[in-house]
C-alpha positions in Angstrom: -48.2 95.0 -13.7 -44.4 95.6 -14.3 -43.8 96.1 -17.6 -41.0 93.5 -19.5 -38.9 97.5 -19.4 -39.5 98.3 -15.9 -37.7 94.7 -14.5 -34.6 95.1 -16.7 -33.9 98.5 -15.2 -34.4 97.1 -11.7 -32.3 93.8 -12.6 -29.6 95.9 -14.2 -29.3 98.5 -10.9 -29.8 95.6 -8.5 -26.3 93.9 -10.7 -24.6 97.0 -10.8 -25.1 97.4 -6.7 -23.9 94.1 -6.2 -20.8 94.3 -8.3 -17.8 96.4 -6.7 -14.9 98.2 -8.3 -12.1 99.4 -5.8 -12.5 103.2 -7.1 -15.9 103.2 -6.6 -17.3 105.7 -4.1 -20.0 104.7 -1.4 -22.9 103.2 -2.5 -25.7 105.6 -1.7 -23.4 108.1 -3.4 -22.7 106.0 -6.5 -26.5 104.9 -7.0 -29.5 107.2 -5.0 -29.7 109.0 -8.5 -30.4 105.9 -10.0 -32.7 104.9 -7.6 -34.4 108.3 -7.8 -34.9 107.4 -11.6 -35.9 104.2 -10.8 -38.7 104.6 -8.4 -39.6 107.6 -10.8 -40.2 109.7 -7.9 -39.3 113.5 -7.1 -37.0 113.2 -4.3 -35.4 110.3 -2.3 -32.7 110.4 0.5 -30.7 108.3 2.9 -29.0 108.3 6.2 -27.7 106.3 9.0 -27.1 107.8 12.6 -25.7 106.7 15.8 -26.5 107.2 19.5 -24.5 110.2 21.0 -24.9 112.0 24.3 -27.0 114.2 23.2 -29.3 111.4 21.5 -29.5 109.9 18.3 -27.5 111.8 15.4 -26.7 111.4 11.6 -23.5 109.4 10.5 -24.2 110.4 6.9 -26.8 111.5 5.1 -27.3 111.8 1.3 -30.6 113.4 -0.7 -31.4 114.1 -4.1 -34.1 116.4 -5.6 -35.2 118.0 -2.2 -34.4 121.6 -3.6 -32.0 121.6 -0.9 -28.0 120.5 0.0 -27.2 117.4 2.0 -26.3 119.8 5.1 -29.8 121.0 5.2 -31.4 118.1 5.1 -29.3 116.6 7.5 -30.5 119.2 9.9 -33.9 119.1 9.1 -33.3 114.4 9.8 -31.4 115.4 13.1 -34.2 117.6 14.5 -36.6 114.2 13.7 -33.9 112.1 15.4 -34.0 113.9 18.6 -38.2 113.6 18.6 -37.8 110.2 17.9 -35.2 110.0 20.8 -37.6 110.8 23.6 -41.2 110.0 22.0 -40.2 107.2 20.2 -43.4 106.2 18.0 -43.8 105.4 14.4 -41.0 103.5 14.8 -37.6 102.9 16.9 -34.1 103.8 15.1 -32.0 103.2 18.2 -33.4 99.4 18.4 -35.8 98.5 15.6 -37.4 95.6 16.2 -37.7 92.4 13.7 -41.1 94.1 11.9 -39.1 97.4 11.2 -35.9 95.9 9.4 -35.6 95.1 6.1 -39.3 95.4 5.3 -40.7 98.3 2.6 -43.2 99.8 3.9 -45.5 102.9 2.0 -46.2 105.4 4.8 -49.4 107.6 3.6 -48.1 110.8 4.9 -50.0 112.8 2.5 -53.3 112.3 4.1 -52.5 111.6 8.1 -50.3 115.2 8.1 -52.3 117.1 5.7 -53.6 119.3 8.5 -51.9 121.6 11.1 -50.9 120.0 13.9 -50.5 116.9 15.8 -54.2 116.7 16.8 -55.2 116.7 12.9 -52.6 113.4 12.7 -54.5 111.5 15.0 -57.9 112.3 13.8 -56.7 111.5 10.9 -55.2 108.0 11.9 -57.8 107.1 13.9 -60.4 107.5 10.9 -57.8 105.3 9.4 -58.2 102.7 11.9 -54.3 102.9 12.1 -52.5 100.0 13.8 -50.8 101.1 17.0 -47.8 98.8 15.7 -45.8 96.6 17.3 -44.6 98.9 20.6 -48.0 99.8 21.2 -47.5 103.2 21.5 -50.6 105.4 22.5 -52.1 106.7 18.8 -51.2 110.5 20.9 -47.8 109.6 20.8 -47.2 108.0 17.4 -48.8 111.5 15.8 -47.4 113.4 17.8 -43.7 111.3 16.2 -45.4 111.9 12.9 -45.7 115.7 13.3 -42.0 116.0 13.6 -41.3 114.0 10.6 -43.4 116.0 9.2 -42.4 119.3 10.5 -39.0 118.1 9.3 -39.9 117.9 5.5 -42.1 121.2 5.7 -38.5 123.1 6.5 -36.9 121.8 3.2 -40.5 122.8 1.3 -42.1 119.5 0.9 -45.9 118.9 2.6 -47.8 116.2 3.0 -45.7 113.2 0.9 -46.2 109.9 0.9 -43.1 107.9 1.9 -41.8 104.2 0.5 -38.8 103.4 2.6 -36.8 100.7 3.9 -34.8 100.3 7.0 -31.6 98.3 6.0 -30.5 96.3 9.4 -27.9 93.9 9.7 -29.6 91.8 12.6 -30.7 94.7 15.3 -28.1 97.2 14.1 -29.4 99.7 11.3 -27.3 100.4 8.7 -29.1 102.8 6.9 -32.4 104.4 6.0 -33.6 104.6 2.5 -36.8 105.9 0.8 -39.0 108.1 -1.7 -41.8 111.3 -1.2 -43.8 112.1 -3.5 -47.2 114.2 -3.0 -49.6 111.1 -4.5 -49.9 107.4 -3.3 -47.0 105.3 -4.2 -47.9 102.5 -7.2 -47.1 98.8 -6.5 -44.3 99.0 -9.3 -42.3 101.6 -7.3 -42.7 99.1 -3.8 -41.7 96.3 -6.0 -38.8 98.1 -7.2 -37.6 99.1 -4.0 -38.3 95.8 -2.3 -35.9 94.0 -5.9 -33.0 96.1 -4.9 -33.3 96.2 -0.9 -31.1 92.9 -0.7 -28.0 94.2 -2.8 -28.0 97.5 -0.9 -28.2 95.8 2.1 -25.4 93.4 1.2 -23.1 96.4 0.1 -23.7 98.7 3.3 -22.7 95.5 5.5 -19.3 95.4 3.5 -18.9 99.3 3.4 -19.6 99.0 7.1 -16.9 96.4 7.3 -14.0 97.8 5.1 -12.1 100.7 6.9 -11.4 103.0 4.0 -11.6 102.6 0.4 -10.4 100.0 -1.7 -10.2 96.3 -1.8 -7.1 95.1 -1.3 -5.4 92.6 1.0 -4.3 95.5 3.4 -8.1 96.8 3.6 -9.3 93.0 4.2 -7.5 93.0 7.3 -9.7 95.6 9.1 -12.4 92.9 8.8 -13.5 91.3 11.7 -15.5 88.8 11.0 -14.0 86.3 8.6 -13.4 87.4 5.0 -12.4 85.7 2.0 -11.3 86.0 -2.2 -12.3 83.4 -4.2 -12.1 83.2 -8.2 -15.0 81.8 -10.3 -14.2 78.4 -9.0 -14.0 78.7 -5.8 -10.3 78.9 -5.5 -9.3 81.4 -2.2 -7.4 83.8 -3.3 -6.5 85.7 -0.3 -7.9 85.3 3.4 -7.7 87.7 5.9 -6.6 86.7 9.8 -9.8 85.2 10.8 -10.3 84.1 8.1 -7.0 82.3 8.1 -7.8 81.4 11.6 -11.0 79.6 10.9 -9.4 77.6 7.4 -6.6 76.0 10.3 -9.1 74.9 12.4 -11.5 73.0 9.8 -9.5 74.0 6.3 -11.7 71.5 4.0 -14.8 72.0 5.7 -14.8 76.1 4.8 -13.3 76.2 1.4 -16.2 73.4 0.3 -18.5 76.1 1.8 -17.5 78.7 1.0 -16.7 77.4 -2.7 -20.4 76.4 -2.8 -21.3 79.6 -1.6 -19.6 81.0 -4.8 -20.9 78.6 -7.4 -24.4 79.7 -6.7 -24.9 76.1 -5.3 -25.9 77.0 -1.7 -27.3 80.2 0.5 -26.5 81.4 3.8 -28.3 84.6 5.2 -25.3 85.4 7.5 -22.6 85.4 4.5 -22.7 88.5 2.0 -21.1 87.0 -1.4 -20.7 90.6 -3.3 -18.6 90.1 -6.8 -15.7 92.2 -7.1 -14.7 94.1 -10.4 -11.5 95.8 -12.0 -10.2 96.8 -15.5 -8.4 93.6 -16.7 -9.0 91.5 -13.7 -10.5 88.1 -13.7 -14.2 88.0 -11.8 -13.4 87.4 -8.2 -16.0 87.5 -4.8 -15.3 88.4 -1.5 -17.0 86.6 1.2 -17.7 87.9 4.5 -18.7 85.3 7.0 -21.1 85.8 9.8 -20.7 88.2 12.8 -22.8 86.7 15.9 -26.0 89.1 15.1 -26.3 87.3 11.7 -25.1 83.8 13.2 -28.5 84.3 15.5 -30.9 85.5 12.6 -29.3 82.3 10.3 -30.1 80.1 13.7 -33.8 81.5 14.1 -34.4 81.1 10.3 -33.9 77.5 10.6 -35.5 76.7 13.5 -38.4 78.5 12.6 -38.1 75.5 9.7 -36.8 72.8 11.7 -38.9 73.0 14.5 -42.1 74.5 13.1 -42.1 77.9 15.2 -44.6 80.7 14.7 -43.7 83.9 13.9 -44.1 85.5 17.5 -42.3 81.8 19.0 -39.2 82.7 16.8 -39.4 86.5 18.4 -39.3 84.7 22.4 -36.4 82.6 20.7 -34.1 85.5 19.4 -34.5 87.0 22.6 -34.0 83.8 24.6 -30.5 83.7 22.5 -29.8 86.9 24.4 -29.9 85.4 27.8 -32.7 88.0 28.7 -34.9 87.4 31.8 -38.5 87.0 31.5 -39.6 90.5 32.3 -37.2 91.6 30.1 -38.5 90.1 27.4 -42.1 90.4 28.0 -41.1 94.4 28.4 -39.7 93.9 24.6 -42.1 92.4 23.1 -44.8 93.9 24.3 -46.8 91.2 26.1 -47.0 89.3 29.6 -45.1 87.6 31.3 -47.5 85.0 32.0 -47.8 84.8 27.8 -44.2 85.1 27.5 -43.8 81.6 29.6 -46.4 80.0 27.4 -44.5 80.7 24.2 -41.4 79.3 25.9 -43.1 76.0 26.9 -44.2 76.0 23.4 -40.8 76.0 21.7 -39.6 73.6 24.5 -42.3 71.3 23.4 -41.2 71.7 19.5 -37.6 71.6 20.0 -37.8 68.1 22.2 -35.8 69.9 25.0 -36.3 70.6 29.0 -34.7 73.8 30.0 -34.0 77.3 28.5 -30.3 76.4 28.6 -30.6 73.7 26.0 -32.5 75.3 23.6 -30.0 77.6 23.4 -27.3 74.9 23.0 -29.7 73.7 20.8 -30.1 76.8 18.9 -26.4 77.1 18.2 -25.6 73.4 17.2 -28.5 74.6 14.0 -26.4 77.7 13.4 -23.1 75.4 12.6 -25.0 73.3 10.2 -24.3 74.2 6.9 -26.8 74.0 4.0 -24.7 71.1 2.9 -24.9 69.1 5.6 -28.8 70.0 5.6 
């Protein structure tokens, strides 16, 4: 069990992540030693990476306590990347699916890659009874994924660790990777910890990714796309930038009650990030940032999942029904049939009260515009 010392570090790191000042620097820079000390474990990292022509590669990458410099490790992650590229396995960075994102996971590295090669991984997985996960790779393929992670973390002098990580996504784009080795098993206290402060890193990463350059002022608001928004501790806006001024002339007392809710702690939305914004002699202030269309889907899903009573793998058919993708298409990403593909459709016809795939889309979008409010 956490101990009463253990949840005030993790509250205190989880406020300081979620409160911004304008000079602060990124915030993988500004915090992965504090989440080193934390987790109380010998080395943890991040990184994000994109898809290039020559496959996937890091954006940026940031470790502390490998024994080696950021450029090295970088290296040693873009040698993984390009296994991952064309074995995929273990799991997909170019398109994680719903399982992968946002979930901590404790990889036992330790014991599947203790041996010498990517024979010893399977033996060892199999003796695990390892799930095959949710891509159904062969278990040939998803060691032989393993080996190159592993390989990777023999060249910076680490062998056979564990790993708790997370894979921050904002809908299906991944912002960033973020985890912990160690040579023993992770405890439940460091997977708690990790899971407390997930959210607030998360939330920053999405601003970060939305700001161009540093600082917070009205010039940098304007490189948002989405629609942004400064409000004091009442709810007052401060300062909106063009969509958001856009979206306040088309239904003005509709948004500010929203979004002053939003502020006053007195409603949630999974497709806003509220972060609180700091400076010496400045009164508190929040900037919200408004949904882009990949978190107007996931807040969509979330409450027809609710609304309509869908399973787990019915909300999966929906997300990708909100893509307009055929039926083999979607069978081909999810892993099944087509034939059980069209029976999960029927199903959320059925439970929606609709006839065709077009209106439960229309459907789908008429929950997205409802506002917890109105709920």
């Amino acid at each position: 069990m956490d101990s009463a010392r253990d949840r005030q570090r993790t509250e205190e790191l989880a406020a300081a992540i979620e409160e911004i000042d304008e000079a602060m620097p990124p915030v993988m820079d500004a915090f992965l030693p504090d989440i080193r000390d934390l987790l109380d474990a010998p080395a943890v990292g991040s990184y994000s990476f994109r898809q290039t022509s020559q496959g996937l590669r890091t954006d940026f990458v940031k470790a502390v306590g490998f024994g080696r410099g950021d450029t090295e490790v970088r290296a040693s992650i873009d040698s993984f990347l390009g296994a991952m590229s064309e074995r995929r396995g273990f799991w997909d960075p170019a398109n994680p699916q719903p399982a992968e994102q946002n979930r901590v996971v404790v990889v036992p590295c330790g014991s599947w890659c203790a041996g010498d090669g990517p024979d010893d991984v399977e033996q060892s997985l199999r003796a695990a009874r390892r799930n095959q996960g949710p891509r159904r790779e062969s278990l040939a393929t998803v060691a032989s994924t393993m080996w190159e992670l592993e390989n990777a973390l023999r060249t910076l002098g680490m062998r056979a660790h564990d790993q708790l990580r997370v894979l921050l996504c904002d809908g299906g784009l991944a912002l960033a990777w973020v985890g912990a080795f160690q040579p023993e098993p992770f405890r439940a206290r460091q997977r708690r910890a990790l899971e407390q402060i997930a959210a607030p890193l998360r939330s920053r990463l999405i601003l970060e990714r939305y700001i161009a350059g540093g600082g917070l002022g009205h010039a940098a608001m304007e490189h948002i796309s989405a629609p942004a928004y400064v409000l004091d501790a009442a709810g007052r806006i401060a300062h909106a930038n063009a969509a958001g001024r856009e979206a306040l002339g088309q239904e003005g007392s509709k948004t500010r009650s929203a979004l002053a809710a939003l502020v006053r702690g007195e409603r949630s939305d999974p497709a806003a990030a509220v972060t609180k914004l700091a400076g010496a002699g400045l009164p508190p202030q929040f900037l919200v940032v408004e949904s882009s269309r990949v978190a107007r889907v996931h807040t969509a899903i979330e409450r027809a999942r609710a609304s309509w009573g869908l399973t787990a793998r019915e909300a999966d058919v929906l997300a990708e029904l909100a893509d307009g993708r055929s039926t083999r298409d979607m069978a081909d990403r999810l892993g099944t049939s087509s034939r059980t593909l069209e029976i999960h459709v029927s199903a959320i016809l059925r439970k929606a009260s609709v006839q065709s795939r077009s209106q439960i889309v229309a459907a789908l979008w008429r929950l997205s515009d409802r506002t917890e409010i109105e709920r």
